[in-house]
N, C-alpha and C positions, 0 to 999 in steps of 0.2 A: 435443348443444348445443355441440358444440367449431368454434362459425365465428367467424372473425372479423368484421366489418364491414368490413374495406378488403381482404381478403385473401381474396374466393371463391375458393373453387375456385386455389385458387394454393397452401397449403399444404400439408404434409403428406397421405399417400396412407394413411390409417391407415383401417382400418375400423370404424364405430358400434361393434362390441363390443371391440376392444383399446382405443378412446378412454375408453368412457363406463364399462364394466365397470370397469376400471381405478377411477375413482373411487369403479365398483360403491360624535356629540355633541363635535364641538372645543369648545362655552364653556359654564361653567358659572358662569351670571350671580348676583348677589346672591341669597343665603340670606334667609329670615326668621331677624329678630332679629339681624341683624348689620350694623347700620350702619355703615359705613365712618366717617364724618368722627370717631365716637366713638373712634376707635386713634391721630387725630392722623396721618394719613396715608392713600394713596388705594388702593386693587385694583388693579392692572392690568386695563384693560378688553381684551376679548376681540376686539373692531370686528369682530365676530359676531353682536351682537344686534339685528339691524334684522329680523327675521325671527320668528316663530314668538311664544310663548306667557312667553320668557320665563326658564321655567323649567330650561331646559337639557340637556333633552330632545328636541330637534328633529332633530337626527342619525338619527336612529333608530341601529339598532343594527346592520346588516348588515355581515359582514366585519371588523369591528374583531378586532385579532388577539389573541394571550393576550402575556405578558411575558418581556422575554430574561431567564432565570436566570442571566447574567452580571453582571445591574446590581441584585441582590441587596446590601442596605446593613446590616450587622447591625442598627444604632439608628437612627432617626431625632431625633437631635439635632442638634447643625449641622453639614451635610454635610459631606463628608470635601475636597471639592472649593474652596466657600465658608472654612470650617477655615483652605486656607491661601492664601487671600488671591487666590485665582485666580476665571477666569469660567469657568462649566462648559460642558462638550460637549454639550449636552442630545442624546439618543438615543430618540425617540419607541420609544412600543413595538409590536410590531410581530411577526409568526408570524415563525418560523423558517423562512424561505425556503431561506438556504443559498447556495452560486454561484450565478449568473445563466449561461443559456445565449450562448454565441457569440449566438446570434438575436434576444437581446434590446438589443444593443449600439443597436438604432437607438430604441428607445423613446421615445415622444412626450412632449414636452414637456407642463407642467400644462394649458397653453395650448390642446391641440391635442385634450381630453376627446371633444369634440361630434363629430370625426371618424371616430372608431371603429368606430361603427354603419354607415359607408360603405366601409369599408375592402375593396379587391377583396379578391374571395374567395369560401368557402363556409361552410355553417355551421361547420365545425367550429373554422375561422381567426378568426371573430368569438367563437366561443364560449371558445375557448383564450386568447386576447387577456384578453376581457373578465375570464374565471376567475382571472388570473394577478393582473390589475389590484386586482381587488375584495381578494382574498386578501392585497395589498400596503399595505391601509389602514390605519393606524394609529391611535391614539388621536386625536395630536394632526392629523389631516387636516381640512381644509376642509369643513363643511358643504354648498357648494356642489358641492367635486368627490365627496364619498360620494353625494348626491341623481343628479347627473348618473348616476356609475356602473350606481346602480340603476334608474334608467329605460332605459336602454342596455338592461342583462340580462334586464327585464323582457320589451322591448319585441322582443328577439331569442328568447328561450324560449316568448312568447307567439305568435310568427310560425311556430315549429317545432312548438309541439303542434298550431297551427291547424293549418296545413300535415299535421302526421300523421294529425289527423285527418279531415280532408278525403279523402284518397287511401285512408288506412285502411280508412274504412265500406265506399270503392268496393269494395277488393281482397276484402273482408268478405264484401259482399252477394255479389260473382261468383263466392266461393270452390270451387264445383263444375260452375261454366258451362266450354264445352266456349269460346266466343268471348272471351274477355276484353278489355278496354277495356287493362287493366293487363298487360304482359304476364309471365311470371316470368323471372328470370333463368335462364339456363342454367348449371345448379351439379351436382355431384356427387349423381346421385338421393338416396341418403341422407342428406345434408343437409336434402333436402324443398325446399319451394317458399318460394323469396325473388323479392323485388321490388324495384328501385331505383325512384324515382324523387324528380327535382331534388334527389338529395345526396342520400336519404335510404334505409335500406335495409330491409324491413316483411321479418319473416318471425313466420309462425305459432307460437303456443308450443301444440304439439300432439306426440303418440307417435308419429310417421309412421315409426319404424323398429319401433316394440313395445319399446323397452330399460326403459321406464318402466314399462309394463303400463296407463297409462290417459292420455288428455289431463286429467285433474282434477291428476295427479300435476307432466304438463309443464305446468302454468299455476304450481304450484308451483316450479318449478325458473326460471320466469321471473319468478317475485314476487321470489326469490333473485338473479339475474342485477340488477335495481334495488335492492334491498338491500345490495347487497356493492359496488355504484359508488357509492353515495351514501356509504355506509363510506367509502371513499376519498378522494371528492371532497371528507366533512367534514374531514377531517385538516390540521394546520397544514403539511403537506406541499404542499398542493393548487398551489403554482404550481408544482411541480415534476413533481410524477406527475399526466399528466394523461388523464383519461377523455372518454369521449364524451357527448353529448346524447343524452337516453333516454328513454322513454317508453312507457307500455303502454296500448293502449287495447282496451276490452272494448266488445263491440258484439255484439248477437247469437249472445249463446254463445260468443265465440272470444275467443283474446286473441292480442292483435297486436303485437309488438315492432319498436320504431321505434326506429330510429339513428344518428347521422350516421353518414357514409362517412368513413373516417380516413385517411391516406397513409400507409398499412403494407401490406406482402405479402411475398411469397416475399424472406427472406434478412433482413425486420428483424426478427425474433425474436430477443431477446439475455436470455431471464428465462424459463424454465417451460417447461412441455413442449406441442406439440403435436401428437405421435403415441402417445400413450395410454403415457409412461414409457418409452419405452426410449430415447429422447436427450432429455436436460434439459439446457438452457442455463442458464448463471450466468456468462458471461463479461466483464461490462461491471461494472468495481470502483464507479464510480459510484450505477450501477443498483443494485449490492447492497446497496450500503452505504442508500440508500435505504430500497429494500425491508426492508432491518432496520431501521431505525427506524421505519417503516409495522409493521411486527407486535410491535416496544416497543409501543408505540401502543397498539394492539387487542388487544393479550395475546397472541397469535398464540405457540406454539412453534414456534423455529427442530427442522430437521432435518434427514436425508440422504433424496432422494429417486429413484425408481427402481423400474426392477421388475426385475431382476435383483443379486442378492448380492455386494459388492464395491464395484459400482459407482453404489454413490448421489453424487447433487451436492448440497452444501448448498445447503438453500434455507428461506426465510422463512414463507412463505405458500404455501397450496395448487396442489399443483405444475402444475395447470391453469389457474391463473391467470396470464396470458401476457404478459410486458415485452416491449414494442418500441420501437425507435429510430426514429422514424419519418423519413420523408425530406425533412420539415422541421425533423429535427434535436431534435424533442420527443420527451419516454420517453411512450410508451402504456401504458395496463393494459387486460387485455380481459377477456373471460369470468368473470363476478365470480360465478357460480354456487353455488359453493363456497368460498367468502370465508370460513367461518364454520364452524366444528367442525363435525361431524355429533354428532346424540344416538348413542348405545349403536343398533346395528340392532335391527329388531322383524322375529322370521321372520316373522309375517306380514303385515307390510308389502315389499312387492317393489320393490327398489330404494330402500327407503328411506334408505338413507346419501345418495342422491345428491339428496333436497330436506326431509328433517327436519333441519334445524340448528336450534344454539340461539340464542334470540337473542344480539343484537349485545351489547344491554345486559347480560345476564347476563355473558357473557366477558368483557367490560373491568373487571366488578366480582369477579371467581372469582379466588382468593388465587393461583391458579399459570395461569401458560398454558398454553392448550389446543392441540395439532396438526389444524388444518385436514383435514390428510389422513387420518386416524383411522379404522382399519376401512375402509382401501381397499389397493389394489395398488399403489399408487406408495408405501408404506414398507414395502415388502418388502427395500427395500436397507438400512433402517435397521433395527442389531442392538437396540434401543432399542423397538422398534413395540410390543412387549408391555407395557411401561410407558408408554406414551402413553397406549394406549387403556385402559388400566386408568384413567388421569387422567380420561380422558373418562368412564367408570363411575362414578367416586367423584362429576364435578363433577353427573353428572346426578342422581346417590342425594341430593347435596346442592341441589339443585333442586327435589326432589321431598320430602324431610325437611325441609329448612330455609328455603327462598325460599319455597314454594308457601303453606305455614301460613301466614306472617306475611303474604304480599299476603291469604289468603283473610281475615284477621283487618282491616285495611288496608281494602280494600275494600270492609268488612262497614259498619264506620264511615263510609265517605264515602259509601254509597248512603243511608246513614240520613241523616247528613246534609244529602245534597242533596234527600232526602224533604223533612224539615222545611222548606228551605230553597224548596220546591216546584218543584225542578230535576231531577227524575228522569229527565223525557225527554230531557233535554242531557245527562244525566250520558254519558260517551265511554268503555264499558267498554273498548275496544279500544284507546286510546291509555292506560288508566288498566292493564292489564296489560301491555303493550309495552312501556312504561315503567320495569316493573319485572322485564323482565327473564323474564316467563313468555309462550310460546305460547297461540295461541290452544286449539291442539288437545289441552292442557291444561285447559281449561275444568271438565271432569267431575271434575279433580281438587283447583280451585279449592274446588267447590261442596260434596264428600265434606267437605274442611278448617272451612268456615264454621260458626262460634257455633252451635248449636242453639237457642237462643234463639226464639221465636216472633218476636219484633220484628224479627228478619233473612229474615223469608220472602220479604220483597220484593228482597231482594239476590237470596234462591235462584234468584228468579221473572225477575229481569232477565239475569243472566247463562247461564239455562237458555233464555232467547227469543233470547239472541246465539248461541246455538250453534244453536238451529232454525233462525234466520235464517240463518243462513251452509249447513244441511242443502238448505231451502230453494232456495235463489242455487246449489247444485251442482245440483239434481233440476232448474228450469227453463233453465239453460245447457245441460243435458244435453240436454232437449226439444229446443229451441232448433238444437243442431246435427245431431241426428237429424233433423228435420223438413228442414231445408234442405239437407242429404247425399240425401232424398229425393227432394224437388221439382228440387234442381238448379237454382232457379229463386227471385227476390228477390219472390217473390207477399208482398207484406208483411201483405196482407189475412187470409190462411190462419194466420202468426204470431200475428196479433191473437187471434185464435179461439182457437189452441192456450193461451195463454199467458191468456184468458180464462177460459178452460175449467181450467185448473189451480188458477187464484186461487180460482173455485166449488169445486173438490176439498178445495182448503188451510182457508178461508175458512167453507165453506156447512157445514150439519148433515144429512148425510147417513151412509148404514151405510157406502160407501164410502169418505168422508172417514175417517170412524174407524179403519177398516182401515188406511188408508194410513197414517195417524199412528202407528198402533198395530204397525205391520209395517216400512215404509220410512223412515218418521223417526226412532223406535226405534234400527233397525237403526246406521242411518249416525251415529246419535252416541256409541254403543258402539264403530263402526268409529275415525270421524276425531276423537272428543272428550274419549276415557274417560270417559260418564257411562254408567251405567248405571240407569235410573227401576226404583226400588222395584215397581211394575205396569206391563206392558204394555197390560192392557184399561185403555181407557176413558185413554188416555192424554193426548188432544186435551183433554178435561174436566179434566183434572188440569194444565195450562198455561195453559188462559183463564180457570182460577177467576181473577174480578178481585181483586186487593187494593187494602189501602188506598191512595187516591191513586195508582192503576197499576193499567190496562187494559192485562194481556198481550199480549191479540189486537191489541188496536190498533197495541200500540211495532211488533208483526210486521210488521205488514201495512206499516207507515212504512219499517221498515227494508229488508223486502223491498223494495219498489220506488225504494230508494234505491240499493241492492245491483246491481238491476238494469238500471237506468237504463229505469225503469219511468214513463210519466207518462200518468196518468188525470184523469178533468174531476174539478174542483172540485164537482160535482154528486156523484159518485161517491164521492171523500171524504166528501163529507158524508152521503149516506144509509149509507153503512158505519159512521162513527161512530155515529150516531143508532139502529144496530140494535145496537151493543157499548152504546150507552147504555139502551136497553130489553134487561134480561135475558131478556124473556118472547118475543121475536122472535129464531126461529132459522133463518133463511131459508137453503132449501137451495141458491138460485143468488142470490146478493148481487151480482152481477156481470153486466152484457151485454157483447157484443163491442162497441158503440159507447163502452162507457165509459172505453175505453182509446186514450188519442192518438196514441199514437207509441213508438219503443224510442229512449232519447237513449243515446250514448258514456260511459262511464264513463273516464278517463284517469287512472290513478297515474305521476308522475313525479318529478324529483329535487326537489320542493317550491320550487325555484327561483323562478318565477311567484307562488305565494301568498305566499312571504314577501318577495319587491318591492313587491307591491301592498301587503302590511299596511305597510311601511317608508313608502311612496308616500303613501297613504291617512292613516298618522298624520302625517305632515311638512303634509299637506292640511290635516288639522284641527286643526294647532298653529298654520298661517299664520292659518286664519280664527277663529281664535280672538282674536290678535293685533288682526287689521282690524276684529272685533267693538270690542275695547278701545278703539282709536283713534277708531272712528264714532262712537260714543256713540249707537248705534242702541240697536231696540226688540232688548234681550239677549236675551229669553225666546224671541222669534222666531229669531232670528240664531243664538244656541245651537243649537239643535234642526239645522242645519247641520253642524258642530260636534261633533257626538254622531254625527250618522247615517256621518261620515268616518272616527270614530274607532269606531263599533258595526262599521262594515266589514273597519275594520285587525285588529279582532278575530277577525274570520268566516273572516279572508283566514290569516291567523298559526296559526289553531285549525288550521284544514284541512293547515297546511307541518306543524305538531306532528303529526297523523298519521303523516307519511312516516316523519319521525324522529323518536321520543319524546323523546330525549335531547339533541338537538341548541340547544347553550348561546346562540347567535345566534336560535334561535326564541323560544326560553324566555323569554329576556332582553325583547325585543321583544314579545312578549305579556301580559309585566308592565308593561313602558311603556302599553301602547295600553291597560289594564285599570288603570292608574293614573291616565292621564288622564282618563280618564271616572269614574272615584270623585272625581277634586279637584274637575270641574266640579260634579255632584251635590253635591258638601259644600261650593262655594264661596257667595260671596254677593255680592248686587248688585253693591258698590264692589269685589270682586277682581278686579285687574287680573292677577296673577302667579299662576299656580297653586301655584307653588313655598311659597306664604304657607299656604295650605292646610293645617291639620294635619289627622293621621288616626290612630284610634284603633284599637287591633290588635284589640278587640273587638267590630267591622264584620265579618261574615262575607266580603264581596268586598274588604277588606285582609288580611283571614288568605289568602283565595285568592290575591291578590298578593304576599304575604310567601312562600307555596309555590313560586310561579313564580320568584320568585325567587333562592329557596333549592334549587331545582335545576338551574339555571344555575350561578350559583356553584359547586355541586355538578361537575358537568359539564365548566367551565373553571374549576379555581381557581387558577390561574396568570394567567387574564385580568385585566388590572387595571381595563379598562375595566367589567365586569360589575360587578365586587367594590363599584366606586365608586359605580355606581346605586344599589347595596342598601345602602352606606352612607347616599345620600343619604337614599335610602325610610325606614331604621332613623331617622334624626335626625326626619323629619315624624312621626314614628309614637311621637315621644318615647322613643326605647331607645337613649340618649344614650350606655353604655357601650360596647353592641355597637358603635355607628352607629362610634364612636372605634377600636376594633380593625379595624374594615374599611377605617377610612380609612387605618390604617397598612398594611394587607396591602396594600392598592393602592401605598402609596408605597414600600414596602419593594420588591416588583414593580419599580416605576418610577419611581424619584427623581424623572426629569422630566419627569412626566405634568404639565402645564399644569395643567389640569383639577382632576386634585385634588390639587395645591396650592395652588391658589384656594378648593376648597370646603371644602377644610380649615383653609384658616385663618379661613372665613367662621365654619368649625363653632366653633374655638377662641374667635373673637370672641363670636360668641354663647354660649360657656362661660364668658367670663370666669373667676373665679379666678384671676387671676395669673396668666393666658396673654399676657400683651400682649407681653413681649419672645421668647417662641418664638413668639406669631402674628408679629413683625414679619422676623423671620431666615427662613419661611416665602412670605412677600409677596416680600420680596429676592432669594431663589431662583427665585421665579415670575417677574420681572420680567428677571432674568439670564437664564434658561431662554430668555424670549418673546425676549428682545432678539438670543442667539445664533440661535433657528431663523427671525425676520423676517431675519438677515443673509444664513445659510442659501439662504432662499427666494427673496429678489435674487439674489444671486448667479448659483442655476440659471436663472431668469428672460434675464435675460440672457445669459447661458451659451448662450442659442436651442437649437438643435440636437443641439448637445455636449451638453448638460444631463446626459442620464441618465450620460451616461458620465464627466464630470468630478464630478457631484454628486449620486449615489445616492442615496437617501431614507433608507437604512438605515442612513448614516454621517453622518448630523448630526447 
């Protein structure tokens, strides 16, 4: 897997086995309980609030950056600025960008947002544009130009998975036709078969050299390949290092990787190696200095890399991950493969250093850094390699001693609780270990850790169905491509049948079925899951006992054909539940060929798309919230609008939290979209402001939003923008002292965050005590603040053209 995307067949002359062996919200309107006219003086209004709910939320949350550790203020008691009698520089907060490139020098004015999406070019020119832009937004930015942005990104990420997918299924279904519609590129046979087309470049993630020992393995190495760009792309780095548009889609057993075409090739490599270690570039001071603070970041150990003695080059990150210059003057990252430690090898896993890593999450949380390259041949030049990988030993002993117990204990509790709560079947085992930092193919070790307790069988019983499911989803992808390596041929009819015929194997009560459970499913979760089941006989029986409030078979059967992009009649649902609901029906074919419609695409990608749409979605249903207020229509109808905007932004935001568990911009946004639909529920007739809404922490879906919360925060605690929401959240939820230390952490962050020094002096108002002369030195800062960045914002306004280059955003 060492290609590039803009760079066929143009690099390096290295062969499959020296390459891969080698690796072997701007306004935050009036609070409850703090009336203005009561201080004897007014708020700075925001001339923000014509829009939305109100409450101060309507922003959503995308992009907002974390805070410069420059504007760090020991106290906040009267600014050091204010002190001596001067007006301050206000500094929005804003990611760590860093220089701007030569190429940015022409950047468009605020004015010129709407043109973007038209800009000649190809994807990857809209997509870098847009990346750089979004990453540039600060706290105190415009409502109007964060919204714009995000429909831009949406509406360009939605155009390329369409797009991939369209072409994809083609290249899918003809993948052994001797005629193709699609034709492949002419590449280096051992790279295997690619495809371009309109920008974009499809190649198969499959073993077509044997270095893996199986395609189950290279579908792994391309889950990793989106793993390790998405790494990237989240980092407050991101207008700087920039990656491509990416996408995997499964269709048919195969998975297919999609990506834009970059403008790199032979001669811009200036970061990493691409002939399997024996010449590694580090030559671009810029680039390095980069890339080191990319593996600060991710924990990453630096090192010297090579496969000869003497002559290692320091380098940051896994020395196959590849910096280019491109020749528009952008740094590229490519091959993110290996982004991320490898575990300890398993002799009998083959090749497994090159697609078991650990997660992302575990490594940024592990007290020391981990080396990338760990038990490969590119630190053969480092005298050091014996102490790394011993790191890598010790971090995985404490993975498997210390994380594993505490998620199995973790775990153990929120399945019971979402029992009680009668959420079992939403419960997201897969985002709720990712999260924490454990693989999935840990699972069996999960389950060994779990409470013995009888009241936890049903945890046993859900997280033993996620690892069938997924044994599953490998045994019919595998059919799947057998069958059509046969036929050669897209008879989609013959599929139906096979895949019909399986679900009666899985499904049905026959001696068959039990065999297979008891021999092949057995098998493969001992192989991919470390569990190993107490009895093989009678195995299948021992996973559909039902329990309380949870029908095994069912969640399977749900989860398979979600896995698979499985879709059957509504008729067929329903007599399959109706046979899991009479125990005494154990039909041995539950199933006909016409019961099944269709094979739809499965797409994993950089979560870009879902969390526009949840941003999109909840700004929707804060407007109509708003125009409800206004019309003084029939609310209980008009709500119900309202809810189903704001139930989407949730569906949309849940599905981006998959990609990435930890990513503080989803988290964040998923509390919002889950908070507004708790204020509506708890509000009443005459609420006009949701913000008025109190909430009490002993609501099961406000402790759920005080979590999402608290792992955002977690996530970014240098963002001040985050910090400030969960302040606000702590103040309605009545946790008046917390709510007060968070509003400091935000201010201490960022003195002149607009935002919350308005919500905080609304907080202090509404504290009284003897807050009235620090809320009033407070409002005065705010009002100083507003007045320097409106002068600010004339200024560039007029400025036309020159704008970005007389008047940065980052220097007012």
């Amino acid at each position: 897997n060492d290609d590039r995307a803009g760079e066929v067949g143009m690099s390096g002359s290295a062969s499959p086995s020296s390459m891969l062996d080698c690796a072997a919200g701007y306004s935050v309107p009036e609070e409850p309980g703090s009336p203005d006219a009561a201080a004897g003086y007014s708020v700075p209004g925001d001339g923000d609030e014509s829009e939305g709910d109100g409450d101060g939320d309507d922003g959503g949350s995308f992009g907002c950056g974390g805070g410069d550790k420059n504007l760090l203020s020991p106290t906040l008691k009267p600014s050091p600025v204010l002190a001596k009698g001067r007006s301050p520089s206000p500094r929005p907060p804003r990611q760590p960008l860093g220089e701007d490139d030569d190429s940015d020098a022409d950047e468009m004015g605020v004015g010129q947002w709407t043109s973007v999406a038209h800009v000649t070019g190809d994807w990857n020119e809209k997509f870098q544009d847009l990346s750089r832009r979004i990453h540039q937004l600060t706290a105190n930015s415009s409502k109007g130009e964060r919204a714009m942005l995000f429909r831009l990104m949406q509406e360009l990420s939605e155009d390329f998975i369409t797009t991939s997918i369209s072409y994809g299924k083609i290249i899918v279904s003809e993948r052994f036709m001797q005629d193709k519609t699609i034709k492949p590129t002419a590449l280096a046979e051992w790279l295997g078969e690619k495809y371009i087309v309109r920008n974009i470049l499809f190649k198969f993630a499959v073993d077509s050299s044997n270095l893996l020992g199986s395609d189950y393995a290279a579908a792994k190495v391309a889950g990793n390949e989106l793993k390790g760009l998405i790494s990237f792309f989240c980092l407050p780095l991101s207008g700087l290092l920039c990656v491509p548009l990416m996408a995997l889609v499964d269709y048919m057993g195969f998975r297919l990787i999609a990506m834009t075409f970059l403008p790199v090739g032979k001669g811009t490599l200036v970061y990493g190696t691409n002939d399997g270690g024996h010449t590694v570039a580090a030559s671009n001071p810029r680039v390095n200095a980069l890339m080191k603070e990319a593996a600060s970041l991710m924990n990453l150990q630096p090192h010297l890399a090579g496969v000869k003695k003497g002559n290692g080059v320091p380098i940051f990150s896994a020395a196959d991950v590849e910096g280019h210059v491109g020749r528009d003057g952008r740094f590229y990252l490519l091959d993110f493969s290996r982004t991320w430690p490898p575990v300890p090898p398993d002799p009998s896993v083959r090749g497994g250093h090159l697609f078991r890593m650990f997660r992302p999450e575990f490594v940024v949380r592990y007290p020391e850094p981990l080396c990338p390259d760990a038990f490969s041949a590119f630190l053969l030049a480092d005298p050091d390699a014996r102490a790394m990988n011993g790191k890598i030993e010790g971090a995985f002993d404490h993975l498997d001693k210390v994380v594993i117990p505490k998620v199995a204990k973790d775990i153990s509790w929120l399945v019971l609780e979402a029992k009680a709560n009668e959420k079992l079947y939403e419960f997201n085992v897969t985002e709720m270990l990712h999260s924490k930092g454990v693989n999935m193919r840990y699972i069996g070790r999960v389950v060994a850790c779990m409470p013995a307790d009888e009241k936890f069988n049903t945890c046993r019983a859900l997280l033993i169905c996620e690892a069938v499911a997924r044994t599953l989803k490998y045994y019919t992808r595998r059919k799947l491509r057998q069958k059509m390596k046969q036929l050669k041929e897209p008879h989609e009819v013959v599929y139906h049948h096979l895949v019909v015929d399986f679900a009666n194997l899985v499904f049905g009560w026959t001696n068959l079925s039990n065999k297979f459970w008891s021999n092949n499913v057995v098998r493969h979760l001992r192989e991919k899951f470390s569990y190993s089941p107490m009895s093989d006989t009678h195995y299948k029986q021992n996973v559909a006992r039902p329990q309380e409030g949870f029908d095994p078979l069912w969640w399977l059967f749900l989860r398979w054909k979600e896995q698979n992009g499985l879709e059957f009649t509504p008729m067929a649902d329903a007599k399959f539940r109706q046979l899991r609901n009479d125990q005494d029906m154990e039909e041995t074919s539950p199933f006909r060929s016409t019961d099944l419609r269709g094979f739809k695409e499965r797409v994993k990608h950089m979560g870009i798309v879902q969390e526009a749409e949840g941003v999109g979605n909840y700004i929707r249903g804060s407007r109509e919230f708003r125009a409800v207020v206004q019309r003084m229509v029939d609310r209980k109808k008009s709500l119900s609008v309202v809810v189903q905007f704001l139930e989407e932004s949730v569906n949309n935001v849940q599905a981006a939290l998959t990609t990435f568990p930890n990513n503080s911009s989803v988290l964040k946004q998923l509390a919002l979209s889950k908070l507004k639909l708790v204020s509506i529920q708890n509000a009443n007739e005459k609420t006009s402001r949701l913000s008025q809404v109190r909430l009490s922490m002993a609501q099961p879906p406000v402790q759920e939003i005080d979590q999402y919360f608290s792992r955002a925060v977690g996530c970014a605690p240098s963002d001040p923008v985050t910090i400030l929401y969960y302040a606000k959240f702590l103040w309605r939820c009545g946790r008046m002292e917390m709510a007060e230390d968070y509003f400091l952490k935000a201010l201490k962050i960022e003195p002149n965050y607009m935002s919350a020094l308005k919500a905080y002096s609304h907080f202090l108002m509404a504290k009284g005590q003897g807050n009235a002369s620090l809320t009033k030195r407070f409002v005065e800062r705010l009002q100083a603040v507003k007045t320097i960045y409106s002068e600010w914002e004339a200024e560039r306004v007029a400025a036309g053209s020159d704008a970005a280059k007389r008047f940065p955003r980052e220097t007012v």
